[in-house]
C-alpha positions as CSV (number, residue, x, y, z in Angstrom):
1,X,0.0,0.0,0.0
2,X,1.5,3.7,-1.0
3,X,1.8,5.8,1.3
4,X,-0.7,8.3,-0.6
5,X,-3.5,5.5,0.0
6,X,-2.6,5.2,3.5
7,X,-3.4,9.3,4.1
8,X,-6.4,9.1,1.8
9,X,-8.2,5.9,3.9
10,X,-7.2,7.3,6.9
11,X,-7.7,11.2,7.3
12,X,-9.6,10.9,10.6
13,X,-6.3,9.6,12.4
14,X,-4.5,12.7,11.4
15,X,-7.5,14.9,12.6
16,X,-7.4,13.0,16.0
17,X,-3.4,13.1,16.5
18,X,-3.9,16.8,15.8
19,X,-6.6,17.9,17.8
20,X,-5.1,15.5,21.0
21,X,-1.8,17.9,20.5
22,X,-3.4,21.2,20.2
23,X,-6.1,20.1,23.3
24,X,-3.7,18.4,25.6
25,X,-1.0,21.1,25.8
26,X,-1.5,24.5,26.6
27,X,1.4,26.2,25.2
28,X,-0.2,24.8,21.7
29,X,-2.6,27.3,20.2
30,X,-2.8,25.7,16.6
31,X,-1.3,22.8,14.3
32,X,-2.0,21.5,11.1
33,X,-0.6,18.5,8.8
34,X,0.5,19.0,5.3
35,X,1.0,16.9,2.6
36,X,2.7,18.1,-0.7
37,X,1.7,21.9,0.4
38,X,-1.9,21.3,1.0
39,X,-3.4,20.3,4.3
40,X,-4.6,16.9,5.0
41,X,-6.3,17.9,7.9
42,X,-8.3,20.6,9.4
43,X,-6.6,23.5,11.2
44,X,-6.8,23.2,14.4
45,X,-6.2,25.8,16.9
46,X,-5.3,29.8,15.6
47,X,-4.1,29.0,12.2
48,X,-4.7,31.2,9.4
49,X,-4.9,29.2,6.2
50,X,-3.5,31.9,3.5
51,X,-0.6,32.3,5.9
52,X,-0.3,28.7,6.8
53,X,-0.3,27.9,3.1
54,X,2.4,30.3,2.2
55,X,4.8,29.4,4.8
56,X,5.1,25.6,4.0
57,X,5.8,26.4,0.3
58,X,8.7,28.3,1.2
59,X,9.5,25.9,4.2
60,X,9.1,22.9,1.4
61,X,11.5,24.8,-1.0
62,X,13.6,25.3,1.8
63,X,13.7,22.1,2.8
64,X,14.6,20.3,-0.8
65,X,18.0,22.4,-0.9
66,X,18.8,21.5,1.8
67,X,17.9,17.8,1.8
68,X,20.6,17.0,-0.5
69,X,23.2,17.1,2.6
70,X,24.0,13.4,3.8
71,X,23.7,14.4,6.9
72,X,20.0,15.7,7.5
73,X,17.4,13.4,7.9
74,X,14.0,13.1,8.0
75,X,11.7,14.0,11.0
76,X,14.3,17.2,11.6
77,X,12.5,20.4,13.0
78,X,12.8,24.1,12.0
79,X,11.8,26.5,14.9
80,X,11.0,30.1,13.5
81,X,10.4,33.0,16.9
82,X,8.2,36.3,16.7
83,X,7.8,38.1,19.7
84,X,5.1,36.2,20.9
85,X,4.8,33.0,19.0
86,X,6.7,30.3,18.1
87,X,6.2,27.7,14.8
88,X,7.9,24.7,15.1
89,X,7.8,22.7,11.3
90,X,8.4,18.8,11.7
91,X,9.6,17.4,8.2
92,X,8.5,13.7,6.9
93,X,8.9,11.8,4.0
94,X,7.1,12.3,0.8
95,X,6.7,15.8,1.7
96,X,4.4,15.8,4.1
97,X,5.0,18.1,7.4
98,X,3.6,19.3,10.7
99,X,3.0,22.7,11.3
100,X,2.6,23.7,15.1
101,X,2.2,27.4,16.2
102,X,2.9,27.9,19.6
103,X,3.2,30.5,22.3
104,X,6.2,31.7,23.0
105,X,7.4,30.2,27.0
106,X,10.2,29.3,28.8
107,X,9.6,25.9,29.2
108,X,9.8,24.4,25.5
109,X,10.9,21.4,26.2
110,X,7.2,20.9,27.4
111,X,6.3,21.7,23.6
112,X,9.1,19.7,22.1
113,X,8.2,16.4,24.2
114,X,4.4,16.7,23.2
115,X,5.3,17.4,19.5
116,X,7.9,14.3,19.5
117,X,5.1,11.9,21.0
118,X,3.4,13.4,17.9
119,X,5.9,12.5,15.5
120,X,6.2,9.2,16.5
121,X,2.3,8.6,15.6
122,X,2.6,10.3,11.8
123,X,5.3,8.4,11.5
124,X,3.2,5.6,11.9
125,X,0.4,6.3,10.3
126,X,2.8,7.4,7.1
127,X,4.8,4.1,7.1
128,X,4.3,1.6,9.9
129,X,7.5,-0.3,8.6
130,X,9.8,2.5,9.1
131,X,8.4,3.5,12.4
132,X,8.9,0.0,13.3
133,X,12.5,0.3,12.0
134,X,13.5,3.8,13.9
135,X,12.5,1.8,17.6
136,X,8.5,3.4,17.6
137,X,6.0,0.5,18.1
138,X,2.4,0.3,18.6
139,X,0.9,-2.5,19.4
140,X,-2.4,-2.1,20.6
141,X,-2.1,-3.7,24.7
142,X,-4.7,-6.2,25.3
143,X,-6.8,-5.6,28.4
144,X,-6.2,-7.6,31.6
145,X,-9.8,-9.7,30.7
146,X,-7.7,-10.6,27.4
147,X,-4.4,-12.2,28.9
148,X,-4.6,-15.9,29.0
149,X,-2.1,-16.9,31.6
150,X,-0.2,-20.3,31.6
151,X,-0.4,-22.6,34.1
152,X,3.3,-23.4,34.8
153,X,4.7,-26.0,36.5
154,X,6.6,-25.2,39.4
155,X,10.6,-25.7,39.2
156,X,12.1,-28.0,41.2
157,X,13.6,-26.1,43.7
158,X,10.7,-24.7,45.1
């Protein structure tokens, strides 16, 4: 399966990865996901779409001069300050990125931790081999009514 079938069967997974960002952290005011310079989900949040739209072009641009040096890979992060806001741009393959507008604070790590957990679930979604591959697994845990347990025999010592 391409990875351009995988985002068109399952836009509601971006939605929900999105919103869950944007809802669970406070410092988050707005995010979106783009593939190929259009978005693939709603914007969440205080996004303004001509703005949004004109800043991953030249992010994308950006992004394939400077992808031709060995040593960047994806899932890199540019973080662009104004006074009072901060948007933090999360590259993936296929160019397809996340777009997070954030309030500017002290405590970004906060921010960054939220937006790496993130990561980890686009990267999924986009190619559950490679996530595999990079260390990120989800495996759906089964619930403690679902776990048969073994009756084992006692060792000898005991």
């Amino acid at each position: 399966m391409t990875r351009i079938n995988m985002m068109s069967k399952q836009p509601q997974y971006y939605d929900i990865i999105v919103r869950d960002l944007v809802a669970d952290n406070d410092d988050i005011v707005g995010a979106v996901i783009l593939y190929k310079q259009l978005p693939i989900t709603e914007y969440i949040g205080e996004l303004n779409k001509t703005e949004t739209l004109k800043i991953a072009d030249q992010i994308i641009e950006f992004h394939k001069s400077i992808n031709r040096l060995p040593s960047l890979v994806n899932n890199e992060k540019i973080f662009i300050e104004s006074r009072d806001t901060l948007l933090i741009v999360v590259f993936y393959p296929n160019q397809c990125l996340l777009l997070v507008k954030a309030k500017q604070t002290d405590i970004l790590g906060r921010i960054i931790h939220a937006i790496e957990e993130t990561s980890q679930k686009i990267q999924y979604l986009l190619d559950p081999r490679a996530a595999y591959r990079n260390g990120y697994q989800f495996f759906d845990q089964p619930k403690d009514n679902e776990i048969i347990y073994r009756n084992k025999p006692l060792s000898p010592e005991f």
